[in-house]
PASEBA-1860 file (N, C-alpha, C; in nm, 3 decimals):
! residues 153
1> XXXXXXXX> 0.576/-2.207/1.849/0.604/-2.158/1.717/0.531/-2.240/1.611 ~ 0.575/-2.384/1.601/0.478/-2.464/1.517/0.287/-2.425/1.474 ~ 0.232/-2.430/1.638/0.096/-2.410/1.667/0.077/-2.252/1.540 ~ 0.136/-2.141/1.635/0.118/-2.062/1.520/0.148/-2.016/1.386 ~ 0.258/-2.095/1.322/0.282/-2.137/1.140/0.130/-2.214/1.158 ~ 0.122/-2.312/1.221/-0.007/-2.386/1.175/-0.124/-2.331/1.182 ~ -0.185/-2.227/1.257/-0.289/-2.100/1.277/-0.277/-2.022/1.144 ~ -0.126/-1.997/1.099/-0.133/-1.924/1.006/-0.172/-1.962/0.905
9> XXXXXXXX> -0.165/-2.059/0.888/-0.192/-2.163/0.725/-0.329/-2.165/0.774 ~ -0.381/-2.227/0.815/-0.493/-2.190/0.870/-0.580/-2.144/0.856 ~ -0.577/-2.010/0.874/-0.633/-1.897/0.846/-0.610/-1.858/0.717 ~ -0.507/-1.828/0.695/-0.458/-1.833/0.543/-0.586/-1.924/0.448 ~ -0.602/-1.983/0.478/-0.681/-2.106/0.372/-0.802/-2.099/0.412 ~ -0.854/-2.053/0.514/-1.005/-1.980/0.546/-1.009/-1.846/0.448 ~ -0.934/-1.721/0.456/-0.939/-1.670/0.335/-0.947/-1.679/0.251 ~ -0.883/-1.785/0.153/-0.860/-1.841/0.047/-1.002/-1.953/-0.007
17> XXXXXXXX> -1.051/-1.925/0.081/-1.179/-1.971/0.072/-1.319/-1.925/0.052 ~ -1.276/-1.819/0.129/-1.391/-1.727/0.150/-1.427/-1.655/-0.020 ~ -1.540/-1.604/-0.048/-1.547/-1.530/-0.169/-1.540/-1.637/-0.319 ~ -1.545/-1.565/-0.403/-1.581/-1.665/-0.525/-1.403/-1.657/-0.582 ~ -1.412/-1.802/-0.612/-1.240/-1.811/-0.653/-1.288/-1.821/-0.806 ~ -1.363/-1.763/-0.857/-1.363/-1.725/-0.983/-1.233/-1.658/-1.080 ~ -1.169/-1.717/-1.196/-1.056/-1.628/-1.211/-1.087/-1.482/-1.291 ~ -1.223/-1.535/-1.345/-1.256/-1.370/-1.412/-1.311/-1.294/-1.283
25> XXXXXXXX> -1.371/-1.283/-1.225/-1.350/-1.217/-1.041/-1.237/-1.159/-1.013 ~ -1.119/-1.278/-0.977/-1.033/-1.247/-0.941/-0.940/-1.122/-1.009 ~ -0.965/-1.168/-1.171/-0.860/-1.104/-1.261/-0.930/-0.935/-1.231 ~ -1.130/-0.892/-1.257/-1.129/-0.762/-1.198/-1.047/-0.708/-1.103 ~ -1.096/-0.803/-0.985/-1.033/-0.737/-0.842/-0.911/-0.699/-0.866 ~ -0.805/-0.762/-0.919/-0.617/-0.791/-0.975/-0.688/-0.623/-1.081 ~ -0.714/-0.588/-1.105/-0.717/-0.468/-1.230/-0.760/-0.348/-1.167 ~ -0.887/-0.385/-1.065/-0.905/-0.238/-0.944/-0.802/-0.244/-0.829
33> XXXXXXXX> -0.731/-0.309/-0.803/-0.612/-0.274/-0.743/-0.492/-0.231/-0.813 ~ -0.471/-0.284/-0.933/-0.387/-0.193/-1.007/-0.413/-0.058/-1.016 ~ -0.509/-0.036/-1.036/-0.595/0.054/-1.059/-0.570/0.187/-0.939 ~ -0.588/0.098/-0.821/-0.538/0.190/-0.682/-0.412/0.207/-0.680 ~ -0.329/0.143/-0.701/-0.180/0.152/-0.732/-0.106/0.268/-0.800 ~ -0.198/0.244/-0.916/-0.145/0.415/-1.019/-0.236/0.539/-0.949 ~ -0.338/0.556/-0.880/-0.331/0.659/-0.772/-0.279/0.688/-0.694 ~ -0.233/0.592/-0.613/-0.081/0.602/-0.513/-0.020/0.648/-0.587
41> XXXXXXXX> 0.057/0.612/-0.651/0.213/0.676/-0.728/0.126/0.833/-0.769 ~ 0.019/0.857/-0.855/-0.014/1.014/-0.889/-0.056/1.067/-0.755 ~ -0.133/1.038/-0.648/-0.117/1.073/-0.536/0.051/1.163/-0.484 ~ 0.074/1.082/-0.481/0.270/1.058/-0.406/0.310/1.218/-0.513 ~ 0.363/1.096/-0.625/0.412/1.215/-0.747/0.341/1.325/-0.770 ~ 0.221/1.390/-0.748/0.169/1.525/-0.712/0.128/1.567/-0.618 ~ 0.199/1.501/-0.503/0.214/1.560/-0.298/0.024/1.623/-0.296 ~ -0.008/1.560/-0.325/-0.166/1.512/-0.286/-0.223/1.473/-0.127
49> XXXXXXXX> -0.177/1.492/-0.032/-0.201/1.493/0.065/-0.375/1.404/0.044 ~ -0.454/1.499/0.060/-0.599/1.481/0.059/-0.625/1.288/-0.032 ~ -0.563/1.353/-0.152/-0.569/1.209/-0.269/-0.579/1.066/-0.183 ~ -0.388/1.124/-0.103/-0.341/1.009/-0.067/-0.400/0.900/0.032 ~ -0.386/1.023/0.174/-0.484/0.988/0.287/-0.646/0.887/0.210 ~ -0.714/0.906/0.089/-0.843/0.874/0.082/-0.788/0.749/0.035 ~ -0.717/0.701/0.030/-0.678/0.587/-0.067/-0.673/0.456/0.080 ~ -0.676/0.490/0.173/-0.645/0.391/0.265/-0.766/0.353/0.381
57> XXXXXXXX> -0.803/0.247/0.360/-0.913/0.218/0.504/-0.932/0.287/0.640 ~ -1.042/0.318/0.662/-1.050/0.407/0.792/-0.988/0.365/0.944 ~ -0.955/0.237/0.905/-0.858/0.139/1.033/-0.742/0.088/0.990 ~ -0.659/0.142/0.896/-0.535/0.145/0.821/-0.439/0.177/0.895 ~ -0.331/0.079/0.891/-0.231/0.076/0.982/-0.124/0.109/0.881 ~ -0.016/0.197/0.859/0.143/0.255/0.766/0.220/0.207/0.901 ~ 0.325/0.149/0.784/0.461/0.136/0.884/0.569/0.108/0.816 ~ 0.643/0.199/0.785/0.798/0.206/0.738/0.905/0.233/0.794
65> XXXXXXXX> 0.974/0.165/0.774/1.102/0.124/0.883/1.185/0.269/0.912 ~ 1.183/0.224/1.040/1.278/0.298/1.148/1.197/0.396/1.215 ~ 1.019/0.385/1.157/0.935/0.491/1.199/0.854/0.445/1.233 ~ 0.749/0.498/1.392/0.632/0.436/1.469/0.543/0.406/1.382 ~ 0.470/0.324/1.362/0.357/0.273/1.276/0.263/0.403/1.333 ~ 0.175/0.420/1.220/0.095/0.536/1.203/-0.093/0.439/1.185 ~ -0.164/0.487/1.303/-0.285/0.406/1.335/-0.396/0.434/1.329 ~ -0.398/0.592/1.318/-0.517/0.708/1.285/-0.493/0.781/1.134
73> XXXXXXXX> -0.636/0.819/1.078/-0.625/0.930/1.023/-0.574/1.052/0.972 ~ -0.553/1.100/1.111/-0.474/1.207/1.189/-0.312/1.182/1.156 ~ -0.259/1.072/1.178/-0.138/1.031/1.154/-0.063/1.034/1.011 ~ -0.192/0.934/0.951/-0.155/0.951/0.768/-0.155/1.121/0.747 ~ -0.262/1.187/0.773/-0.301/1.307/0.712/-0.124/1.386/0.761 ~ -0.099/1.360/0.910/0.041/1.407/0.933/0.141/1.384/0.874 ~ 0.182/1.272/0.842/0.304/1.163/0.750/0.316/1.280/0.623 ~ 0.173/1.242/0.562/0.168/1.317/0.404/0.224/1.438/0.382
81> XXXXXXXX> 0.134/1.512/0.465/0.209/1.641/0.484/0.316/1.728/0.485 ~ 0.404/1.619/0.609/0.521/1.628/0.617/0.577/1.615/0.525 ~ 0.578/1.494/0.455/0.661/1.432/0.380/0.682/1.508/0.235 ~ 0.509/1.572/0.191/0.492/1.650/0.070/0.534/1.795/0.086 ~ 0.549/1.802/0.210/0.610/1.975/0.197/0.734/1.936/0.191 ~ 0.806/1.861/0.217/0.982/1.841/0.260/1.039/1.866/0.113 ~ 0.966/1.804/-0.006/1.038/1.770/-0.183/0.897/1.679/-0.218 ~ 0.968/1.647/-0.347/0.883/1.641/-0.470/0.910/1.494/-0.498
89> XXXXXXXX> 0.845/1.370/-0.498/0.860/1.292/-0.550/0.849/1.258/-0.676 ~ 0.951/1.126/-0.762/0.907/1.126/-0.903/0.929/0.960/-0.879 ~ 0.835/0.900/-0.854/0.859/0.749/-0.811/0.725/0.651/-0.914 ~ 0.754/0.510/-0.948/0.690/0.430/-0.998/0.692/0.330/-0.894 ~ 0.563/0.263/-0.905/0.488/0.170/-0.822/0.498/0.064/-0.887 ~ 0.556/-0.043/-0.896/0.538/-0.190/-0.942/0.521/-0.304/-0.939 ~ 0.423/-0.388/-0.954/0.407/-0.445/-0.842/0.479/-0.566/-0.886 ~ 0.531/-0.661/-0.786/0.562/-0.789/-0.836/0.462/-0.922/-0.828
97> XXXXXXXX> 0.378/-0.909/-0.753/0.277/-0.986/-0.738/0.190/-0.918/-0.667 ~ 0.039/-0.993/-0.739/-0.117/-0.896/-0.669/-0.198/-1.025/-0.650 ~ -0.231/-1.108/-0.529/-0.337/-1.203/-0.497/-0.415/-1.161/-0.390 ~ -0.554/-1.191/-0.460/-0.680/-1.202/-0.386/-0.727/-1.309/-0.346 ~ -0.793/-1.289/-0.255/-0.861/-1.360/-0.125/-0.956/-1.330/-0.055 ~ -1.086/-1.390/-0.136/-1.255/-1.262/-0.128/-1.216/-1.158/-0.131 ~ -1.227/-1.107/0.021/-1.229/-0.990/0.057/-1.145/-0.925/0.117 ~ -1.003/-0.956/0.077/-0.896/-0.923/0.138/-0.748/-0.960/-0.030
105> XXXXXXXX> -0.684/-0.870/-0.021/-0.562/-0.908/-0.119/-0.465/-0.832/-0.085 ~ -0.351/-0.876/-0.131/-0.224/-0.807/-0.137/-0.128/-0.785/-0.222 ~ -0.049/-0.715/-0.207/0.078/-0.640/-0.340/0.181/-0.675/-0.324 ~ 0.319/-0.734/-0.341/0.439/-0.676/-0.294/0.467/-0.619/-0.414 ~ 0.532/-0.488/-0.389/0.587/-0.409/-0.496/0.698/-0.380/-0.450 ~ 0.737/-0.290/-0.620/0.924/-0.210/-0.559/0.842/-0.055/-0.591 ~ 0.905/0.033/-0.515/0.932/0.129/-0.566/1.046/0.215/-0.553 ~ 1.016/0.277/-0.675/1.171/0.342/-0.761/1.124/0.473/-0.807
113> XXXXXXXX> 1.249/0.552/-0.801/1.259/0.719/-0.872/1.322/0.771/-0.813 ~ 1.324/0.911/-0.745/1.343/0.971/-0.720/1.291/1.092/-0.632 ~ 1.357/1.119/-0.542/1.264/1.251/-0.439/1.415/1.354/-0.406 ~ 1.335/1.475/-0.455/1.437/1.599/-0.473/1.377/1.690/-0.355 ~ 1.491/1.701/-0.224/1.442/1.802/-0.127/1.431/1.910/-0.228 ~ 1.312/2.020/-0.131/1.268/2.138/-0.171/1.376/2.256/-0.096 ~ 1.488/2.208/0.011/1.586/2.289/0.017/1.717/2.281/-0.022 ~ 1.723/2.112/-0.096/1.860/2.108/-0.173/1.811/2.022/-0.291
121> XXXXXXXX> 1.852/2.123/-0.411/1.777/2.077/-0.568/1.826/1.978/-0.597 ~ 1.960/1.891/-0.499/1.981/1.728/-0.538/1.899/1.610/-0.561 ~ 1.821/1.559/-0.633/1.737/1.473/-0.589/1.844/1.340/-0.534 ~ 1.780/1.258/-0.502/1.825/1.153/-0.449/1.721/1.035/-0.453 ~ 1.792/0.889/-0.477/1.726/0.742/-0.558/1.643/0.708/-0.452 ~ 1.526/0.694/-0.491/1.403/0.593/-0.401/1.418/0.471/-0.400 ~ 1.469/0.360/-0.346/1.480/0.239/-0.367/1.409/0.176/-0.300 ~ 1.282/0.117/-0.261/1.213/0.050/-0.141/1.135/-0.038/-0.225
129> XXXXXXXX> 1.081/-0.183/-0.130/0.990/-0.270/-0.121/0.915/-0.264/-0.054 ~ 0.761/-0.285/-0.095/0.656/-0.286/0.020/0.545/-0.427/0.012 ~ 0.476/-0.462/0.100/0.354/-0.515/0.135/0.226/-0.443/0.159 ~ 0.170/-0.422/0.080/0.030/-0.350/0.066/-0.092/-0.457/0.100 ~ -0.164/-0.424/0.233/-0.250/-0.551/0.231/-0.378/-0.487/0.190 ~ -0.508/-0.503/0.106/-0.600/-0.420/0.067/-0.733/-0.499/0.113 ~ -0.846/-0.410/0.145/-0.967/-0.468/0.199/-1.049/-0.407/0.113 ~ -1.122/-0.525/0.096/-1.265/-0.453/-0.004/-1.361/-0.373/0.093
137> XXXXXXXX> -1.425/-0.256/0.037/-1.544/-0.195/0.133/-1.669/-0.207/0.091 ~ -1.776/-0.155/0.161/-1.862/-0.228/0.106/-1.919/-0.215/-0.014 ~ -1.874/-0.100/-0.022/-1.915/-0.017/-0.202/-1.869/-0.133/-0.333 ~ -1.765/-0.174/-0.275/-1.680/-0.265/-0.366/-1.591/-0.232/-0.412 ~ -1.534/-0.143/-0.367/-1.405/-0.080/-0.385/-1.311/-0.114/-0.264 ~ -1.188/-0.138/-0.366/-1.085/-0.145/-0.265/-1.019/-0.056/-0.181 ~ -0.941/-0.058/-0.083/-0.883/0.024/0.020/-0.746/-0.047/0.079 ~ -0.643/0.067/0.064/-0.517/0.017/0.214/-0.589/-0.012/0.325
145> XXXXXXXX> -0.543/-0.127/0.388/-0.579/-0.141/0.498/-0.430/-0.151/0.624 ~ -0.349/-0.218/0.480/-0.194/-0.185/0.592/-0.108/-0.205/0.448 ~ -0.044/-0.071/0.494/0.142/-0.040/0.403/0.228/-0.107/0.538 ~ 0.343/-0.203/0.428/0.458/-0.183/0.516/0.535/-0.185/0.443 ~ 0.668/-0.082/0.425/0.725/-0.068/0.359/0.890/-0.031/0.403 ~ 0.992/-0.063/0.308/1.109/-0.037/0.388/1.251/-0.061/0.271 ~ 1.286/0.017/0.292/1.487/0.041/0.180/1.517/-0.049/0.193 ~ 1.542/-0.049/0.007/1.656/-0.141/0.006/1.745/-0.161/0.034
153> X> 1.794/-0.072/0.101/1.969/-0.023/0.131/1.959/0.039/0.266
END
């Protein structure tokens, strides 16, 4: 257990290394991930299927609790689907913290609102936290590379 906390730091600090620790750098990168953030949520909040799926790395791993992690394409494009024909989301993305690391950063956010099935007009409260880990591509744009996400309750 020790060995790997100590791998992790580790590595951790090889990232943290890598890339220019510039803070005006950093602060872009921190603004095009915000940036991806409020497409997620308009993604989500207008059941965007197509939107959503493009928002995430072509080796992007989703995994929200109580459900098989999703490892393909094929999978997201399935999730979305599902999920956007079932009701209508009305949810905000927020993040609580956004750090970069060259070529690699991450989010934890909350998200909150609301999702109203499309066969019972009740909506009902979104309450969840996630870990968004994001990879730069080579364009220079960012990408999901792994959601994990899971209720508060």
């Amino acid at each position: 257990m020790k060995i790997v906390t100590i791998m992790s730091f580790f590595l951790f600090g090889i990232m943290s290394c890598t890339g220019s620790n510039s803070s005006i750098e950093n602060g872009a990168d921190v603004e095009k991930i915000r940036e991806l953030i409020r497409k997620t949520t308009e993604a989500n909040n207008n059941g965007d299927v197509d939107g959503w799926v493009n928002l995430f790395d072509e080796n992007a791993v989703y995994m929200t609790g109580g459900q098989p992690e999703v490892t393909t394409r094929q999978g997201l494009e399935d999730i979305a689907r599902t999920g956007f024909s079932s009701g209508k989301t009305d949810i905000v993305i927020s993040p609580d913290e956004i750090e970069v690391f060259g070529d690699w950063a991450f989010a934890r956010s909350q998200v909150t609102g609301t999702f109203t099935p499309i066969n019972d007009e009740t909506p009902f409260p979104v309450d969840m936290k996630q870990i968004v880990i994001y990879r730069r591509q080579s364009d220079g744009n960012w990408k999901i590379a792994r959601l994990i996400g899971n209720s508060n309750k």
